[in-house]
C-alpha positions as CSV (number, residue, x, y, z in Angstrom):
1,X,6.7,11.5,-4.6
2,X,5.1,13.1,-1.5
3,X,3.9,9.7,-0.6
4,X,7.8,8.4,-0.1
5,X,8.7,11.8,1.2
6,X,6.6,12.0,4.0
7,X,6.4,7.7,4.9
8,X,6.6,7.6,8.5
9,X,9.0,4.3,7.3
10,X,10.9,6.1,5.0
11,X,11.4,4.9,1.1
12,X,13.7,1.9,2.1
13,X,10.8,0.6,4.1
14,X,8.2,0.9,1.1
15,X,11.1,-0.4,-1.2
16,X,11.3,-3.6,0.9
17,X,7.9,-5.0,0.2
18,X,9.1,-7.3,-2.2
19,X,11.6,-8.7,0.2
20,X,10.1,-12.6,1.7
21,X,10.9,-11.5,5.4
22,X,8.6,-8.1,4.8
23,X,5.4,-9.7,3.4
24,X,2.6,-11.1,5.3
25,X,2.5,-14.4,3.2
26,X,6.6,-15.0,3.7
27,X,6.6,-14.9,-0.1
28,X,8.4,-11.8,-2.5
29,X,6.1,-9.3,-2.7
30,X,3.3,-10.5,-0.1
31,X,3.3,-7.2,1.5
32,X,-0.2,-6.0,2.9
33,X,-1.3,-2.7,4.4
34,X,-4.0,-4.4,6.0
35,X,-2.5,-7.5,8.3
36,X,0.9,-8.5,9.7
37,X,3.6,-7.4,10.7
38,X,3.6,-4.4,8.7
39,X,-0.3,-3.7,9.7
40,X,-1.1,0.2,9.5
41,X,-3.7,2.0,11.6
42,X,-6.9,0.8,10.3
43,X,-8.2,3.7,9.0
44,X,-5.3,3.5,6.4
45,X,-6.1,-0.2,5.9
46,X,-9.5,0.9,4.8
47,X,-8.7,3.6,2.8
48,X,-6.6,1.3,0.6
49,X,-8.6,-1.7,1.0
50,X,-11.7,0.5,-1.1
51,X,-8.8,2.1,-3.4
52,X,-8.1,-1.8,-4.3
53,X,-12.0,-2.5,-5.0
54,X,-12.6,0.6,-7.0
55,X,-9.6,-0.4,-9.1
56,X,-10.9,-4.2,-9.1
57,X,-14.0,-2.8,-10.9
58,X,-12.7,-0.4,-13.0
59,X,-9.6,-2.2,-14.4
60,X,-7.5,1.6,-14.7
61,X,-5.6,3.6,-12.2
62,X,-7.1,4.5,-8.9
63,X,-6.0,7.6,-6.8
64,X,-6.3,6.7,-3.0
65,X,-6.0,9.9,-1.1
66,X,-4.9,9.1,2.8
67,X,-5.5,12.3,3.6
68,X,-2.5,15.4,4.6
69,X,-1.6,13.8,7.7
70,X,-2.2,10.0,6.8
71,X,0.5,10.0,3.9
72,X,-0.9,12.1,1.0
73,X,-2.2,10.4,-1.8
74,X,-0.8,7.3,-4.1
75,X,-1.8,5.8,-7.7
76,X,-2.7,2.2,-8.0
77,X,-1.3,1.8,-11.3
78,X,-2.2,-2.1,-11.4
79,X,-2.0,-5.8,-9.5
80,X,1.0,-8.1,-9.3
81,X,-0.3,-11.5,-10.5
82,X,1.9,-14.6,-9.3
């Protein structure tokens, strides 16, 4: 997708979220946008932050547009229940 094309980590960074040592929780797949060590600007962490509360209340996909020089644009398809 654009998205991994144009990463500023690159597709093996986004591929590693569900390693333990890349989440903020030190669990598989506690990756977060919005605090740790993999923090992004906080503009980004908003963006997907109301992306993830829009899709919260409508239960379907969710487009969160970043913006041309934040990322592009991904699809929250759905939530990864432990």
């Amino acid at each position: 997708t654009e998205f991994a094309k144009f990463h500023p980590g690159g597709l093996g960074k986004i591929l590693a979220t569900d390693e333990k040592q890349t989440g903020w929780t030190g669990e598989e797949f506690g990756f977060s946008l919005t605090r740790g060590s993999n923090a992004h600007f906080p503009k980004t962490g908003r963006v997907f932050q109301e992306g993830m509360r829009k899709f919260d209340k409508l239960q379907s996909q969710v487009e969160v547009n970043f913006g041309k020089d934040d990322g592009g644009a991904i699809t929250i398809l759905g939530k990864l229940l432990l």
